[in-house]
C-alpha positions as CSV (number, residue, x, y, z in Angstrom):
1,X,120.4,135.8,115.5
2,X,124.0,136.6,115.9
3,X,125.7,138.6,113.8
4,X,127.3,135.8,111.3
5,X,129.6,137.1,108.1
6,X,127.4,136.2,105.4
7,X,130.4,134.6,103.5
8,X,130.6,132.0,106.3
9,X,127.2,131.4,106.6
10,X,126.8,131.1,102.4
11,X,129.5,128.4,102.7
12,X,128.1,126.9,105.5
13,X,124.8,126.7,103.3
14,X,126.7,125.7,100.2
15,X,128.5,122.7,102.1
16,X,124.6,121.8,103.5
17,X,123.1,121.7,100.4
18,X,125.7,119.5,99.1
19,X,125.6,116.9,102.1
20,X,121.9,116.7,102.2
21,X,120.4,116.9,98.9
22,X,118.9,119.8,99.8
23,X,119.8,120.8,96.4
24,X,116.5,119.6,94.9
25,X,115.1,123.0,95.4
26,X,117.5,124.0,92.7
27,X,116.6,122.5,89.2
28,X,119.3,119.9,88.2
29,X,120.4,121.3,84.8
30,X,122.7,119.1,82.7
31,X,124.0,119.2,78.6
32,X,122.1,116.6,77.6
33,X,123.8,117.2,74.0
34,X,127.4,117.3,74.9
35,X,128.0,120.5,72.9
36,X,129.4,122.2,76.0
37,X,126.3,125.0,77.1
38,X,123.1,124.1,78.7
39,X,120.6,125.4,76.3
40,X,117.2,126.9,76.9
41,X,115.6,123.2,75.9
42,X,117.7,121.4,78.4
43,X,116.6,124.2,81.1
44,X,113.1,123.9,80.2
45,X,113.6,119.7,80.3
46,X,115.3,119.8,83.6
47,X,111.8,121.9,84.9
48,X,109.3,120.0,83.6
49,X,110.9,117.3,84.8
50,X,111.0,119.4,88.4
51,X,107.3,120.1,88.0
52,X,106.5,116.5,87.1
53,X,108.0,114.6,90.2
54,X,105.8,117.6,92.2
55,X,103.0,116.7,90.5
56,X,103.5,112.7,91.1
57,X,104.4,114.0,94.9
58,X,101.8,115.9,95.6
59,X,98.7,115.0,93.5
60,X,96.6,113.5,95.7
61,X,93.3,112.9,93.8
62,X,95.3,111.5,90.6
63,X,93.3,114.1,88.1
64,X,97.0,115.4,86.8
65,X,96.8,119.2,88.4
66,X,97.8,120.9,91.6
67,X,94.6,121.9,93.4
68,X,94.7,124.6,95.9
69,X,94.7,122.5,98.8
70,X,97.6,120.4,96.8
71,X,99.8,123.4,95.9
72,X,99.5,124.6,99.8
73,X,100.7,121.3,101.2
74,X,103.5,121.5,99.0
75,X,104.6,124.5,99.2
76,X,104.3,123.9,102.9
77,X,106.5,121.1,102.5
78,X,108.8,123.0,100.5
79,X,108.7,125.7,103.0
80,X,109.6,123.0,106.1
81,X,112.5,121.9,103.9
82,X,114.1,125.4,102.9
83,X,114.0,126.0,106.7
84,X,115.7,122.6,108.2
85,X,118.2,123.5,105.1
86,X,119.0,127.1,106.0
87,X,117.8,127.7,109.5
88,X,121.3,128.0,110.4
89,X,120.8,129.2,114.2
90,X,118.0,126.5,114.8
91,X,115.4,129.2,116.0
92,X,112.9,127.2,113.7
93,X,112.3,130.2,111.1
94,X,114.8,131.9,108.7
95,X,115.3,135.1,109.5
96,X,116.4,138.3,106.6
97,X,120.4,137.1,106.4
98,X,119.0,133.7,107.1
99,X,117.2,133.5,103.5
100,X,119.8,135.9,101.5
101,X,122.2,133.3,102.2
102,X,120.0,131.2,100.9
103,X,119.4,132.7,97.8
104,X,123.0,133.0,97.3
105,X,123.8,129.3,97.7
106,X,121.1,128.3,95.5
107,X,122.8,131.0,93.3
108,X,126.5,129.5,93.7
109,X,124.6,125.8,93.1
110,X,123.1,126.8,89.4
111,X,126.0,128.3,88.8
112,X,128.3,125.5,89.4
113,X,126.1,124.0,87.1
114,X,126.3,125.9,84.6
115,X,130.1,126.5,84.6
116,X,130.7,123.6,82.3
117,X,134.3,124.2,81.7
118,X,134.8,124.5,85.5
119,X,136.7,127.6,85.7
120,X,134.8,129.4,88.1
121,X,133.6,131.8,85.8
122,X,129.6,131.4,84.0
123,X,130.2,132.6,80.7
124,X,128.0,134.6,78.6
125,X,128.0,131.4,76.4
126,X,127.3,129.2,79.2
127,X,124.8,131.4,80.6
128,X,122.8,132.2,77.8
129,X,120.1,129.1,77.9
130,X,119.5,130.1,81.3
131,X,119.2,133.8,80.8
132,X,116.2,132.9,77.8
133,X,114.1,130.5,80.0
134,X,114.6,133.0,82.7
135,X,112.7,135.7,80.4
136,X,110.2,133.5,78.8
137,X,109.1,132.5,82.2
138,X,109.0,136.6,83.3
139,X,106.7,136.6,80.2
140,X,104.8,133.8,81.2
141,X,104.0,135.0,84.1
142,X,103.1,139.1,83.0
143,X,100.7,137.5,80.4
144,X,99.0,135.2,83.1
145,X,98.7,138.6,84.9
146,X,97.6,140.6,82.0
147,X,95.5,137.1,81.1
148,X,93.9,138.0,84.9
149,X,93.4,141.4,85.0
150,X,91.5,141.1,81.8
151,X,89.7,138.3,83.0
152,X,88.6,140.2,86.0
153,X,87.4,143.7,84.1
154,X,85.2,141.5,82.2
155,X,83.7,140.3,85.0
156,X,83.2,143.8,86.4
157,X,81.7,144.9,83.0
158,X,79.1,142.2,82.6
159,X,78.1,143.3,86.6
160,X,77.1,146.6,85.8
């Protein structure tokens, strides 16, 4: 890939996003209550909602869960849709600069949305809803882990 300033290719990205919907990777967030913040319920609303049109999208058998087969179609889909978004150089693949500009304009997109006074600037007010469904998911996710590794000592203990 050429050497491309990263500004220009996060703005180029940014201005993609924006003229292809490719912005349904990022979760839509909006303030649902008017009070002026998007709170941690309206960020766990706009994600279920996010996980329910995957669901609708991708279950195939209708039982209501992602199988394994399910989740790798869509996150093959997924992956085929983050790459005609950002595959700025049309090489088919995103290379290293490729997907940090990627994760930067995803950045700059939940940001706009949660600059609710428009100022340019996320305050920690504004921020704050997002920051707390940020760490209950991190804590989701160690307990599944911990959930896991338990699961699988067990398994080793009733071997022996």
């Amino acid at each position: 890939m050429k050497n491309v300033n990263t500004a220009t290719l996060i703005s180029t990205l940014v201005a993609a996003i924006i003229s292809t919907g490719a912005i349904a990777a990022t979760p839509s967030f909006s303030d649902t209550d008017g009070d002026g913040v998007i709170s941690f319920e309206e960020i766990n609303s706009a994600r279920n909602i996010r996980k329910n049109t995957a669901l609708q999208q991708f279950d195939t058998d209708g039982n209501g869960q992602l199988s394994h087969s399910e989740k790798k179609v869509m996150k093959t889909v997924k992956r085929a849709e983050l790459t005609a978004a950002y595959d700025v150089d049309g090489d088919g693949k995103l290379s290293r600069q490729e997907r940090n500009a990627a994760k930067e304009a995803r950045r700059a997109a939940i940001n706009a949305q949660l600059d609710l006074d428009g100022n340019g600037v996320v305050s920690e007010e504004e921020s704050a809803g997002y920051k707390q469904a940020r760490e209950e998911r991190k804590e989701r996710k160690q307990s599944k882990k911990h959930d896991i590794k338990k699961k699988n000592n067990g398994a080793e203990t009733n071997n022996n």
